[in-house]
C-alpha positions as CSV (number, residue, x, y, z in Angstrom):
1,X,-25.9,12.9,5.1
2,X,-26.4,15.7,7.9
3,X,-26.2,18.7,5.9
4,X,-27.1,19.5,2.0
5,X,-27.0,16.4,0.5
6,X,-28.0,18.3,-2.4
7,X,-24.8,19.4,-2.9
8,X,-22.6,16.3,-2.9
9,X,-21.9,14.7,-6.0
10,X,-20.9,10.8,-5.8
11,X,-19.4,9.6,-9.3
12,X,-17.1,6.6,-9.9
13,X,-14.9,4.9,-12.7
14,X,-14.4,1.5,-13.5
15,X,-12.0,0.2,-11.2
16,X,-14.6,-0.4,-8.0
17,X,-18.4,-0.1,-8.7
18,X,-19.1,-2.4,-5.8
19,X,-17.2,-0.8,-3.5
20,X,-19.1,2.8,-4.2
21,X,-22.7,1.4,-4.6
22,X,-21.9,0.4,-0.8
23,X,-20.4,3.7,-0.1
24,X,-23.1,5.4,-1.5
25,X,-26.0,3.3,0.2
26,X,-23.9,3.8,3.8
27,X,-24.1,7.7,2.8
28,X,-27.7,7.7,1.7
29,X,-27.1,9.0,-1.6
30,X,-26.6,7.2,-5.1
31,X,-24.3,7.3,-7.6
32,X,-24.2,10.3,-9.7
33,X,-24.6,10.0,-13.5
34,X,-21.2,9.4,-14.8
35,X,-20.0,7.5,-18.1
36,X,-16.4,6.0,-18.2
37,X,-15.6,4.5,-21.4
38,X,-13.4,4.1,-24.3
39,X,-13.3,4.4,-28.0
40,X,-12.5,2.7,-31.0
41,X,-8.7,4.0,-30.4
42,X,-8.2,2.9,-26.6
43,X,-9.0,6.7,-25.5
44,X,-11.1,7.1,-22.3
45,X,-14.1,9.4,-22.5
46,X,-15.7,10.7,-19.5
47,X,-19.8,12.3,-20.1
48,X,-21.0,13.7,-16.4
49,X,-24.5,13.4,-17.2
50,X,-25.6,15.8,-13.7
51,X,-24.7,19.4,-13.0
52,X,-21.9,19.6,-10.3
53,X,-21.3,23.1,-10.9
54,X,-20.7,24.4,-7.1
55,X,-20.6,20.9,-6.0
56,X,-18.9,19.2,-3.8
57,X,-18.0,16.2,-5.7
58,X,-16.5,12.7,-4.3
59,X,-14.6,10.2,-7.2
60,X,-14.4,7.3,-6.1
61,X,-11.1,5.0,-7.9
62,X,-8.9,3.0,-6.8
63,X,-6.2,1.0,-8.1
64,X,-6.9,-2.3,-10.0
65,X,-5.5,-4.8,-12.0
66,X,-5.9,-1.7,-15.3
67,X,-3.7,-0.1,-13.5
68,X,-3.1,3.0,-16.2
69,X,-6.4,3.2,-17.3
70,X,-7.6,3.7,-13.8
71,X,-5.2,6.5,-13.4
72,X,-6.2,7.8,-16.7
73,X,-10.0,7.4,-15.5
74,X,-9.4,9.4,-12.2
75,X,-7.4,12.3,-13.9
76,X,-10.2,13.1,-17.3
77,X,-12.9,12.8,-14.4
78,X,-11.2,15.4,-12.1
79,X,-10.4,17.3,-14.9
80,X,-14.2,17.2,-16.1
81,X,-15.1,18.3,-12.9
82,X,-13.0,21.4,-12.2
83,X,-13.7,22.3,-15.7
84,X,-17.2,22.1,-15.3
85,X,-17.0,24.6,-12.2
86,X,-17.5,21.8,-8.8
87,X,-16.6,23.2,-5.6
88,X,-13.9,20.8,-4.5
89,X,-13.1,17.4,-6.0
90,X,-12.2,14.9,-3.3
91,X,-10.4,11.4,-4.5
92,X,-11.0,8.5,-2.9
93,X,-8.4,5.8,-3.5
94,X,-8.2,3.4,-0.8
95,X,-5.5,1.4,-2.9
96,X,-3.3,4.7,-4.1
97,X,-1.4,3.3,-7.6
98,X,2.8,3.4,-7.4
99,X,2.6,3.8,-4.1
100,X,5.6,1.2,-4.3
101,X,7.6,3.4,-6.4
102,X,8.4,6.3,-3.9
103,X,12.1,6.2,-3.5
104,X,14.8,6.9,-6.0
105,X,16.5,4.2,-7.9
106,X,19.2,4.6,-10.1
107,X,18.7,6.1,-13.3
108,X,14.6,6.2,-12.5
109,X,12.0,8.6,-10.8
110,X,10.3,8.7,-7.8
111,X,7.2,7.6,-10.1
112,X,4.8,8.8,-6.9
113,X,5.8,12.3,-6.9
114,X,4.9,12.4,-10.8
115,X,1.2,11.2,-10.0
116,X,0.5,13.8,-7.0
117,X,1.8,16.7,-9.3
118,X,-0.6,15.2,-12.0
119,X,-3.4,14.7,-9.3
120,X,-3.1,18.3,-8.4
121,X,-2.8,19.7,-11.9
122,X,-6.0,17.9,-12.9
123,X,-8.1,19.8,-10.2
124,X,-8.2,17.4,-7.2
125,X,-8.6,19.3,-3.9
126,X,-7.9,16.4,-1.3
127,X,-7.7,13.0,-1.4
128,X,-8.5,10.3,0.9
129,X,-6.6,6.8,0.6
130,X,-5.5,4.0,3.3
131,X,-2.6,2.8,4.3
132,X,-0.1,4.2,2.0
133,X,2.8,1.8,1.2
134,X,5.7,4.8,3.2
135,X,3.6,7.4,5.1
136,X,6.0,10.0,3.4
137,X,4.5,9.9,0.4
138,X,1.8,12.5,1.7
139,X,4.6,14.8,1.6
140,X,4.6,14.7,-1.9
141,X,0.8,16.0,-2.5
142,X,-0.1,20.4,-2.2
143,X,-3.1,19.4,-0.9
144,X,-4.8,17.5,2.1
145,X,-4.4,13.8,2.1
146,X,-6.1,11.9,4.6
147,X,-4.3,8.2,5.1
148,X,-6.7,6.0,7.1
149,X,-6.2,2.6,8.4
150,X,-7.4,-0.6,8.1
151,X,-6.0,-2.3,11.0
152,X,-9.4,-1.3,13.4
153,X,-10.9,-3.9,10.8
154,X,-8.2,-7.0,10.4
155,X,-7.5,-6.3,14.6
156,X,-11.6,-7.8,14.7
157,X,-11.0,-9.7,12.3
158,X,-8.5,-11.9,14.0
159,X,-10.3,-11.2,17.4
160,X,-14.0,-12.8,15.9
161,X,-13.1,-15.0,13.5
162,X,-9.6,-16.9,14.4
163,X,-10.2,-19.2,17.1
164,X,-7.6,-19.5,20.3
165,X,-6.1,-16.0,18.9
166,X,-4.3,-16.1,22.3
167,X,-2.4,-18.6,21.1
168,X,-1.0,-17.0,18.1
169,X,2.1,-15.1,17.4
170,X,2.6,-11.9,15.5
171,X,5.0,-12.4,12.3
172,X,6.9,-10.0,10.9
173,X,7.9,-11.2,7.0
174,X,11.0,-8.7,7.1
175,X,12.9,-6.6,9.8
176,X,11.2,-4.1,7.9
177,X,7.8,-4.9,8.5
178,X,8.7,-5.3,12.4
179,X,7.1,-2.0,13.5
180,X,3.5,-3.0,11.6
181,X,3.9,-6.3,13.8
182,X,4.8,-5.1,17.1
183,X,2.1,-2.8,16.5
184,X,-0.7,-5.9,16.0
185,X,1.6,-7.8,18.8
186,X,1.1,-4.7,21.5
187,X,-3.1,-4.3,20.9
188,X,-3.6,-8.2,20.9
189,X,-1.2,-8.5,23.5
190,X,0.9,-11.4,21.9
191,X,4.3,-12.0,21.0
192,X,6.4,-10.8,17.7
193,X,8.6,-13.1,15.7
194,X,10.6,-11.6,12.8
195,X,11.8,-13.9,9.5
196,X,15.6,-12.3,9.6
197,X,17.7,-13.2,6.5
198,X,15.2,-13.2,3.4
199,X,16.3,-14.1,0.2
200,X,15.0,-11.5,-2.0
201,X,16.5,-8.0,-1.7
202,X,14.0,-5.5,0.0
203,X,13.9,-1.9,-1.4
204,X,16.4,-0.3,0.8
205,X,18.9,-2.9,-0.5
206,X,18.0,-2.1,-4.2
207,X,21.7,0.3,-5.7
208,X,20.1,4.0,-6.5
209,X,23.5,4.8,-7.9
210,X,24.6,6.6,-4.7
211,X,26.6,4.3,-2.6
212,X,30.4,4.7,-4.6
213,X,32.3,6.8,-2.8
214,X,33.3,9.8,-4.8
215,X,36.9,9.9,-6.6
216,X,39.4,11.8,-5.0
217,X,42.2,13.4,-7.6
218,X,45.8,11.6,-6.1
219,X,47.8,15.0,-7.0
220,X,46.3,17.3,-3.8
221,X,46.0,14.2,-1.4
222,X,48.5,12.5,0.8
223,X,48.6,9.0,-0.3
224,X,48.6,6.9,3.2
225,X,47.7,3.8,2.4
226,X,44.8,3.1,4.6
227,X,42.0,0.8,3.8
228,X,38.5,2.7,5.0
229,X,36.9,-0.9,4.8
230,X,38.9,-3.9,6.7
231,X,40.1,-6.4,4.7
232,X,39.3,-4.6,1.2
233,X,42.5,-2.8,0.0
234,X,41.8,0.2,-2.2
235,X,42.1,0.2,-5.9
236,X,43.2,2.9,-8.7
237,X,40.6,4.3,-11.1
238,X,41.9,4.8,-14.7
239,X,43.3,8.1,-14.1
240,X,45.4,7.0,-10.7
241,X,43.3,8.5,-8.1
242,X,42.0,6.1,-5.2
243,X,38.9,4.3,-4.5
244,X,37.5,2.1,-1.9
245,X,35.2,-0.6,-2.8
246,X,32.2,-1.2,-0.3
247,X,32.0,-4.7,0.8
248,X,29.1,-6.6,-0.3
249,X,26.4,-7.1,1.7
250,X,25.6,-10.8,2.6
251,X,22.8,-12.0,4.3
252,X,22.6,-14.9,6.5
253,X,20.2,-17.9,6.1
254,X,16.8,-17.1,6.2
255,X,15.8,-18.0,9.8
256,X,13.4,-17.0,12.3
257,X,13.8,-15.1,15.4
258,X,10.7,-15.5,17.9
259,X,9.3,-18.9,19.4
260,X,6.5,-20.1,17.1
261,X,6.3,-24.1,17.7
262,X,2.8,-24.8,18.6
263,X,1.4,-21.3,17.8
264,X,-0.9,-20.0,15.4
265,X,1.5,-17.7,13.5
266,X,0.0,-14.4,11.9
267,X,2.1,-12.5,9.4
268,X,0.6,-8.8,8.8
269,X,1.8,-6.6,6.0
270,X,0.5,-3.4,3.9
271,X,-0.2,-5.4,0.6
272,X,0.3,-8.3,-0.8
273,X,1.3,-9.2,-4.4
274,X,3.3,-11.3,-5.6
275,X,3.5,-14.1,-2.8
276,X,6.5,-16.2,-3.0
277,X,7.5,-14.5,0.1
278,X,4.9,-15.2,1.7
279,X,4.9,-18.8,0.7
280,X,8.4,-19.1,1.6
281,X,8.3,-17.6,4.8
282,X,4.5,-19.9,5.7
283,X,6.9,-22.8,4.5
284,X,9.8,-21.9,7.1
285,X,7.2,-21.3,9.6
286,X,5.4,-24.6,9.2
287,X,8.9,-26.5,9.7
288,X,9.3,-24.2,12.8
289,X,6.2,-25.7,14.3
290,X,3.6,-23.2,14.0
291,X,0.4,-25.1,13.1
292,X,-1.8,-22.3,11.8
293,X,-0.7,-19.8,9.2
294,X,-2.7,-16.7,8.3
295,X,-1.6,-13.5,6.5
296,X,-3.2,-10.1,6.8
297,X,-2.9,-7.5,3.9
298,X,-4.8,-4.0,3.5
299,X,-4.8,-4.0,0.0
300,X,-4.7,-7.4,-1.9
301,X,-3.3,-7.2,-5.1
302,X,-2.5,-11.2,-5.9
303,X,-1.1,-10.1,-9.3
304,X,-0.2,-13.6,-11.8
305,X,-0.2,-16.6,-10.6
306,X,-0.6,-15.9,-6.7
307,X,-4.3,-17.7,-6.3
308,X,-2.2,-21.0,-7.1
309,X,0.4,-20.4,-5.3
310,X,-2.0,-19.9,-2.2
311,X,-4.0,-22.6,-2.7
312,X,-0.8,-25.1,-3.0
313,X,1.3,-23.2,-0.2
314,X,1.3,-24.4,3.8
315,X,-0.6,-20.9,4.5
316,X,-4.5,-21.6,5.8
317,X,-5.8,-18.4,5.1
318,X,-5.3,-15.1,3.1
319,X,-7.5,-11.6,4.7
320,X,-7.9,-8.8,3.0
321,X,-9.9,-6.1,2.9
322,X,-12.0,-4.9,-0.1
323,X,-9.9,-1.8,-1.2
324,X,-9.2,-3.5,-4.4
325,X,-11.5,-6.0,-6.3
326,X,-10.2,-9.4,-6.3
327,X,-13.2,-11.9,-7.0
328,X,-11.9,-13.6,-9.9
329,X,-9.0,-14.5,-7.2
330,X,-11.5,-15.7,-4.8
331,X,-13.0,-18.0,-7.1
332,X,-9.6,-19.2,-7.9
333,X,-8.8,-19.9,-4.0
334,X,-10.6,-20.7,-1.6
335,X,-8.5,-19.5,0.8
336,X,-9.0,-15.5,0.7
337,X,-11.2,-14.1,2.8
338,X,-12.4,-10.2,2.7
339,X,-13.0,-7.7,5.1
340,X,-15.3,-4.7,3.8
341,X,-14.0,-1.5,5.0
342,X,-16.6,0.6,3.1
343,X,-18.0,1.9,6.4
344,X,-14.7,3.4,7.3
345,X,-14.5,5.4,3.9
346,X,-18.3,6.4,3.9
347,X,-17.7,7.6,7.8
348,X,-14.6,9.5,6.5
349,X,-16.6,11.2,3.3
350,X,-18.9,11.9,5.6
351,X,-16.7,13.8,8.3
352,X,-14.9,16.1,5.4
353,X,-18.4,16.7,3.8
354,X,-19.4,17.9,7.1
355,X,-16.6,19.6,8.3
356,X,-16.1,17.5,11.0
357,X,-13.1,16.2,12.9
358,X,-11.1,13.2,11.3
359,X,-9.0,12.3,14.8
360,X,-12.2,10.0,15.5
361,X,-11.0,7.6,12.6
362,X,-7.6,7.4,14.3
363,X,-8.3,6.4,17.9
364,X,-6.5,4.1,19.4
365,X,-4.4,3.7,15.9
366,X,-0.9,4.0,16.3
367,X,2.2,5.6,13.9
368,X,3.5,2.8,13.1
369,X,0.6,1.0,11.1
């Protein structure tokens, strides 16, 4: 560290001890003296066993397969923290948990909101993550939040380590995953192909109870008799006022559009859990005549049964990058690889430590990873 490495403070919980003992050795400090456990009754119980009174300290969590109990872990150590007088708290969650869950659905919660205001009631000053599952969800946090990107890293990645790259085709696994991909497509200079017609129902398909059109009372209205939707005539409510029913949405056979035969086909997403999808889309790919299949995930979660499905599916190869541990899953399959982005979040601890510029991180990164 450049200046007062005295007063930095590097702690971490349970969910990634590799992952900091790296950080921390990139930094040039160690691991501070922290004790995460539970008791007899499942509660966890956080000792700090160094001052960090006027501190600056860094808590390093991210999301893991203990998905609560890592939240739990991050929130009692904060909380120790600020109670204990440190100068600003700083978490660093390269996988930020519920991420997923940032848009309302009907009769739920915008589960991601909840956790910022918690995060910011515990005493967290900042937090530093990596490519968060909607960019708007740093709206959601009173605080700075710094969302790096791991695309720098799987860009090489495919550049080093996939041979004839310049034969390969960006894939985008939805239309709405298109962006990521023309993104990769325009930097590689390849082309984009885009799996149209999907079978499961993406997220801005899902009903959040706000798509019926309001009931309008028949007495103060002029009964035309006009349909709003062609071909669906409108029908009485209980209490004789009209409605209009929506027609429903039908997708067309899952197809893709984009030249792949004889290409080495890429797909690129933000995460990857379950991986049916995936599987189904490598599948359609592989009858399309791509003969090479990779997929490229920031944060690999391979929840269940997905090492199985991976090792039986057409795909060659799985990349991810270390944000969340998944070596039980590697030994399970041979077929994921990791990328160690601890440099990236060690360069970034670094830069806020030091009060330095964080635009460095983002060169040549675009809005749309």
């Amino acid at each position: 560290m450049d200046r007062g490495s005295s007063e930095i403070v590097l702690i971490a919980g349970n969910s990634h001890p590799d992952l900091a003992h790296k950080i921390a050795s990139l930094l040039g400090v160690r691991v501070g003296n922290c004790s995460v456990y539970h008791s007899s009754n499942r509660e966890t119980v956080v000792d700090i066993g160094e001052s960090v009174r006027g501190r600056d300290v860094y808590i390093i969590q991210t999301g893991s397969k203990d998905i609560n109990n890592s939240i739990m872990e991050l929130l009692i150590m904060t909380y120790a923290c600020k109670t204990s007088s440190a100068r600003n708290i700083v978490g660093v969650i390269p996988y930020l948990p519920y991420s997923k869950q940032s848009k309302m659905r009907k009769r739920g919660c915008i589960v991601s909101k909840l956790l910022a205001t918690m995060m910011s009631k515990a005493g967290l000053t900042h937090i530093i993550t990596m490519d968060l599952h909607q960019k708007e969800i740093q709206g959601f946090f009173n605080f700075p939040v710094d969302n790096l990107r791991a695309s720098p890293f799987l860009l090489q990645y495919i550049q080093e380590s996939i041979p004839d790259y310049r034969n390969a085709v960006i894939v985008a696994r939805n239309p709405g995953s298109a962006k990521k991909a023309t993104s990769y497509a325009e930097r590689l200079r390849l082309g984009i192909a885009v799996i149209h017609g999907e079978q499961k129902e993406s997220e801005s398909d899902e009903v959040d109870g706000r798509n019926s059109p309001p009931v309008v009372p028949s007495s103060r209205t002029m009964d035309v008799g006009l349909d709003l939707m062609p071909g669906q005539p409108c029908k009485k409510d209980c209490d004789g006022s009209r409605m209009v029913v929506p027609a429903a949405k039908e997708k067309p056979p899952i197809n893709v559009v984009g030249d792949v035969g004889g290409r080495i086909a890429i797909m690129v997403d933000d995460l990857i859990d379950d991986v049916e999808s995936f599987v189904a889309a490598a599948e359609l790919l592989k009858e399309r005549g791509a003969y090479k299949i990779y997929v490229l995930a920031t944060h690999g979660i391979l929840s269940s049964e997905a090492p199985r499905l991976i090792e039986d599916s057409a795909i060659d190869e799985v990349v991810v990058t270390n944000s969340i541990p998944h070596e039980v899953q590697k030994m399970q399959c041979h077929k994921i690889k990791t990328v160690d982005i601890s440099i990236l979040l060690a360069e970034a601890i670094r830069r806020i430590h030091n009060k330095e510029s964080m635009s460095y991180l983002f060169r040549n990164v675009t809005l749309e990873d």
